[in-house]
C-alpha positions in Angstrom: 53.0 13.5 45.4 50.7 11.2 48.3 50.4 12.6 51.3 50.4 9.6 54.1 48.0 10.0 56.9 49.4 9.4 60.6 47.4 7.4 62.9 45.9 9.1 66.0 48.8 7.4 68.2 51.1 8.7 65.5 49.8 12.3 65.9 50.4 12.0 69.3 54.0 11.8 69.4 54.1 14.6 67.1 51.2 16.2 66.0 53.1 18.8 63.9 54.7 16.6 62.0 53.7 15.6 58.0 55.6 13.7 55.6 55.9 14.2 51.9 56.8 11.5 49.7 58.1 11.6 46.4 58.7 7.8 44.5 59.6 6.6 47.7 61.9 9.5 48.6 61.5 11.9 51.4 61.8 15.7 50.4 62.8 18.4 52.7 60.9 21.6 52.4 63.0 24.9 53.1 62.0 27.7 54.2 63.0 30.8 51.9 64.8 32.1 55.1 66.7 29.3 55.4 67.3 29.0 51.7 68.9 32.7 52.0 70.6 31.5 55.0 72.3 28.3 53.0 73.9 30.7 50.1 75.2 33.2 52.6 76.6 30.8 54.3 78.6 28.6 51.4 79.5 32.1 50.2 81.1 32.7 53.5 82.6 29.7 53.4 84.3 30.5 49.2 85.5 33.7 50.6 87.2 31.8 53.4 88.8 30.1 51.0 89.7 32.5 48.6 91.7 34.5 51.3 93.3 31.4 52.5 94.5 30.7 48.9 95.8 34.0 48.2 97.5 34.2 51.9 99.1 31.1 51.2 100.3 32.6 47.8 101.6 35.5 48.9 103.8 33.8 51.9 105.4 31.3 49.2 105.9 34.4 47.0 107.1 36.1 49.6 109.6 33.5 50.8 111.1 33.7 47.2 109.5 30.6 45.5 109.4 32.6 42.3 112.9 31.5 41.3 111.4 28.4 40.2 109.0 27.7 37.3 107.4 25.5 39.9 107.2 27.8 42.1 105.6 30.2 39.9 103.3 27.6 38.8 102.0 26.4 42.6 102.0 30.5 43.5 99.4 31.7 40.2 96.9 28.8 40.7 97.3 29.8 44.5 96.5 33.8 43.5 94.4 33.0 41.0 91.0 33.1 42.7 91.9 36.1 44.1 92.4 37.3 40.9 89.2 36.1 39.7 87.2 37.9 42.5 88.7 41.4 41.9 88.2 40.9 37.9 84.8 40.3 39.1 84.1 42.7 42.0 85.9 45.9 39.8 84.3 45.3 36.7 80.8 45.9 38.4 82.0 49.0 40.4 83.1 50.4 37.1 79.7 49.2 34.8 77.3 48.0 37.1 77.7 44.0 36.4 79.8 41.4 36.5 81.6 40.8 33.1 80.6 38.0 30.9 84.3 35.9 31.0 83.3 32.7 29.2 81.5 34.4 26.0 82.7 38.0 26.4 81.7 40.6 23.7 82.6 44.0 24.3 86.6 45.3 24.7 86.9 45.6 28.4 85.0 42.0 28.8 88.0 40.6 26.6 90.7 42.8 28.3 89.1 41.2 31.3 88.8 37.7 30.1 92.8 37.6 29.0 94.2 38.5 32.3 92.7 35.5 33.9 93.2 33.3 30.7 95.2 34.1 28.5 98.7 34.6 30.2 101.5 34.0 28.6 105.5 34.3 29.6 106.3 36.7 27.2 103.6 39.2 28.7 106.1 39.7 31.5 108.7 41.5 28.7 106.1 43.6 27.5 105.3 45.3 31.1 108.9 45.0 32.2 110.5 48.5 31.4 113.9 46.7 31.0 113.4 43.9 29.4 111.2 45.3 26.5 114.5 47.1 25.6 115.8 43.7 23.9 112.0 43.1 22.7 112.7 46.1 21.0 116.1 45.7 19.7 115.3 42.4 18.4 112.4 43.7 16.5 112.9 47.0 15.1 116.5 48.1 16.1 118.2 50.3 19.0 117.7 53.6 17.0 114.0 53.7 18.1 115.1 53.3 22.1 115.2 56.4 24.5 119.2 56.3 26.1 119.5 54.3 28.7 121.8 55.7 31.9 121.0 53.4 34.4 120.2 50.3 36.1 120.2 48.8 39.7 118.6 48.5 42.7 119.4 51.7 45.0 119.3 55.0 43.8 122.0 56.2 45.5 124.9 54.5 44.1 123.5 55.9 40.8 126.4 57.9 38.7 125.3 61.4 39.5 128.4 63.3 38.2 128.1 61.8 34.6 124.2 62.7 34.1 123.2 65.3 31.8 120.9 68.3 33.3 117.8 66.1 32.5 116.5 62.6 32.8 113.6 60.2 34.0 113.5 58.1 36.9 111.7 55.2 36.9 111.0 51.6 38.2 110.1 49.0 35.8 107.5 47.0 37.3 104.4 48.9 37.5 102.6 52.3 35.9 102.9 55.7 36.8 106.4 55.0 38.6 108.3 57.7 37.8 110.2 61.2 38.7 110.9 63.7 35.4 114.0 65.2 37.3 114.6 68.8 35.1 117.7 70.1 36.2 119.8 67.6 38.6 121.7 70.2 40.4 118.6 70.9 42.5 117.3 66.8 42.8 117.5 66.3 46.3 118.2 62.6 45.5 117.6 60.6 49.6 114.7 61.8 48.6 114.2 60.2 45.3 115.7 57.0 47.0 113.1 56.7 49.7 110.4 57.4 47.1 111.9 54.4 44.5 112.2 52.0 47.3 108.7 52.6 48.0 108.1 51.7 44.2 110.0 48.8 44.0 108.0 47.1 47.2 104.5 47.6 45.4 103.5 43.8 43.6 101.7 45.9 41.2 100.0 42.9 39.8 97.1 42.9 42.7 96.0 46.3 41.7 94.3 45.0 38.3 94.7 41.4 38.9 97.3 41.9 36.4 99.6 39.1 36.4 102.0 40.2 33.6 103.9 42.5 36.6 104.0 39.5 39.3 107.2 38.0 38.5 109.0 41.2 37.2 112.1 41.3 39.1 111.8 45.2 40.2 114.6 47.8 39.2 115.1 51.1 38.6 116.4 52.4 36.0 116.8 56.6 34.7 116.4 57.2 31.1 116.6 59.8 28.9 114.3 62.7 29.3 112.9 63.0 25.7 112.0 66.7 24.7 109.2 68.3 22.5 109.2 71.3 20.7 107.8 73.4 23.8 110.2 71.8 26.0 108.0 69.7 27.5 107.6 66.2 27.5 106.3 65.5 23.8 102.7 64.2 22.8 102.7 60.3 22.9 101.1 58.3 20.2 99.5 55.1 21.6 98.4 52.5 18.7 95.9 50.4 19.3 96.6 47.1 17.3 94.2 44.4 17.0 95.9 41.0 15.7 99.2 43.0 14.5 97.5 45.7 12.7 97.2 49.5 14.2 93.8 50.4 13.9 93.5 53.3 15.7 95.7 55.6 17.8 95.0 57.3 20.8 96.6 61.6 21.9 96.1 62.5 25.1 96.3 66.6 25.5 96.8 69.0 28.8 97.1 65.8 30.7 98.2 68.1 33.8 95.7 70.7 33.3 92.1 69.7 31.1 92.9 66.5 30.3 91.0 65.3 27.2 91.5 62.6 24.7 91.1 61.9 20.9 91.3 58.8 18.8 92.3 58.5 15.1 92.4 56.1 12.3 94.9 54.8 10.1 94.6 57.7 8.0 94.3 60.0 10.6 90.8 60.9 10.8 88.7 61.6 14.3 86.8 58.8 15.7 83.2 59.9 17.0 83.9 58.2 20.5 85.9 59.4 23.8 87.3 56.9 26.3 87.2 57.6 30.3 88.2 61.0 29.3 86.3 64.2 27.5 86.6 64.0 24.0 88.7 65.9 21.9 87.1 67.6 18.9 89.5 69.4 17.7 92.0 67.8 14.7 95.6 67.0 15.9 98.4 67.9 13.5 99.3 64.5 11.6 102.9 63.9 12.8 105.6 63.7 9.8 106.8 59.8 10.8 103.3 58.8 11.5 103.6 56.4 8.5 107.1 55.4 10.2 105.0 55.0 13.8 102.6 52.6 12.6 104.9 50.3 11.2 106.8 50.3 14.0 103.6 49.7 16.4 102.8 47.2 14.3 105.9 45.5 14.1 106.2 45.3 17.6 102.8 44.4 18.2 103.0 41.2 16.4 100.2 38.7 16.0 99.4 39.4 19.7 95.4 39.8 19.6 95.8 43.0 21.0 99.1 45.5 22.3 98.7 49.0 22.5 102.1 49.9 21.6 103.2 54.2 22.5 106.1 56.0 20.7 106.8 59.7 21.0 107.6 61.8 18.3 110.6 64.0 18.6 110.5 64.5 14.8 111.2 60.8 14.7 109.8 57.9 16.3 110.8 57.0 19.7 109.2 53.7 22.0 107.9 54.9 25.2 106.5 51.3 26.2 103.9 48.3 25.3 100.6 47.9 27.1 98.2 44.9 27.3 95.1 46.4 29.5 94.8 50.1 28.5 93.0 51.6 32.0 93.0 48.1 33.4 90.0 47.0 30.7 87.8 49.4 32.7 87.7 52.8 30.2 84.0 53.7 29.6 83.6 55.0 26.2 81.1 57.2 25.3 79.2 56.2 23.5 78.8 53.0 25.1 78.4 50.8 22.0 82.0 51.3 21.0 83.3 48.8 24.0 81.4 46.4 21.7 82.5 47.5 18.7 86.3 47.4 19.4 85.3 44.2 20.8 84.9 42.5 18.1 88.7 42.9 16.8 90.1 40.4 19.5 
């Protein structure tokens, strides 16, 4: 670095000024103020552009471009900085840092890393309610399928007269869309139609950043009501399979009440970790089919890296429905290293 000296007519005209040279280059010198003021600004400027991207997504979605493959095509890349940024921003709500997408190691990371990279067309079946039914069919047979009632659009020009005492309501396109309906003499059902149209507006894809619900055409459809031994809805067995092989299974119990949680191996003995819920220490019963259940989870699960695939058992195994991002990929366990240690099975 030389520092050039100004004459004294030089200094004149501007007596503050110095210039640094560098090979012959000149070099400015910022200020750490205006340095702070330079990355707030071009992150101003990405946001813009984020939330022009997705607006412009959502009015070509909107205006039905999803008919097309095309379409479909011009509207993801469109959404999918959007996507990236709430992958991003919940992620650190949930454990304090942005997740590490390009060399992830822990089981939420790679739940997180998949729904920005990894989506496939198939995914769609698995979160569509309907259209898993064929899945199904095609893989393992009918027998294992709750009845099916109903399908359409509006509620109301359901067959009410024809419907046993008890059923389920749901839509297909999202989670937790649904109305256990126990005797339906006393369903007020304009109700139950006001409430399902609500459902069936939600794009339950920008909760998560999900994508496998974006292009689910939405429908409702009521279902059997399937019946445990209490007369309540029965425990549901949700495999976790890793690469087409169930290595664990997760029972929820008193989800209405003290909701807790317990995981189990192939051979049904307790894990030593809990996942977003208290632990359950206490030893489950090992259901009669559970041999039957894991093959079935794991011949619908496939080679997929990972499914978490949920039956009920009613004395014999019945699907309830295939998941690809249990709790979004934002569960903490406790203890904390066994996000890493599931990791490692994708």
């Amino acid at each position: 670095m030389v520092s050039i000296a100004r004459t004294a007519d030089d200094h004149s005209k501007n007596s503050s000024t110095t210039v640094h040279v560098n090979e012959g280059r000149k070099s400015c010198l910022l200020k750490p103020e205006d340095k702070m003021f330079g990355f707030f600004k071009s992150r101003e400027i990405l946001l813009k552009a984020i939330r022009a991207s997705n607006h412009a997504g959502k009015a070509l979605q909107f205006r039905g471009w999803g008919r097309y493959l095309i379409g479909r095509m011009i509207v993801d890349l469109l959404l999918w900085p959007s996507d990236f940024l709430a992958v991003r921003r919940q992620y650190a709500s949930s454990f304090g840092r942005p997740p590490k997408l390009l060399c992830p190691k822990t089981f939420n990371e790679k739940l997180q890393r998949d729904k920005l990279f990894r989506r496939r067309s198939h995914q769609t079946i698995f979160a569509d309610k309907i259209a898993v039914r064929d899945y199904v069919k095609q893989k393992v047979g009918s027998h294992v399928l709750p009845k099916l009632y109903w399908t359409g659009t509006d509620l109301r020009t359901a067959p009410h007269g024809i419907l046993p005492k008890k059923f389920v309501i749901k839509t297909n396109q999202g989670s937790g869309f649904n109305l256990i309906v126990r005797d339906a003499a006393s369903l007020d059902w304009e109700a139950a139609h006001k409430q399902t149209q609500q459902w069936l507006r939600q794009d339950y894809s920008v909760h998560f950043a999900e994508w496998q619900y974006r292009w689910i055409k939405p429908r409702v459809l009521i279902e059997e009501f399937l019946e445990g031994p209490d007369g309540g809805v029965p425990l549901d067995y949700k495999f976790f399979c890793f690469r087409g092989r169930a290595e664990m299974v997760q029972i929820d119990f008193d989800r209405f009440t003290n909701h807790m949680r317990a995981f189990y191996d192939r051979n049904f003995q307790l894990f030593p970790f809990g996942l977003q819920y208290p632990r359950q220490a206490r030893i489950a019963p090992k259901p009669d089919c559970f041999e039957k259940m894991l093959q079935l989870a794991e011949s619908l699960a496939g080679p997929e890296p990972f499914l978490r695939v949920d039956l009920y058992d009613i004395g014999r195994p019945i699907f309830g429905e295939i998941t690809l991002h249990p709790e979004a990929g934002l569960g903490k366990f406790n203890p904390p290293e066994w996000d890493e240690k599931l990791g490692a099975g994708i």
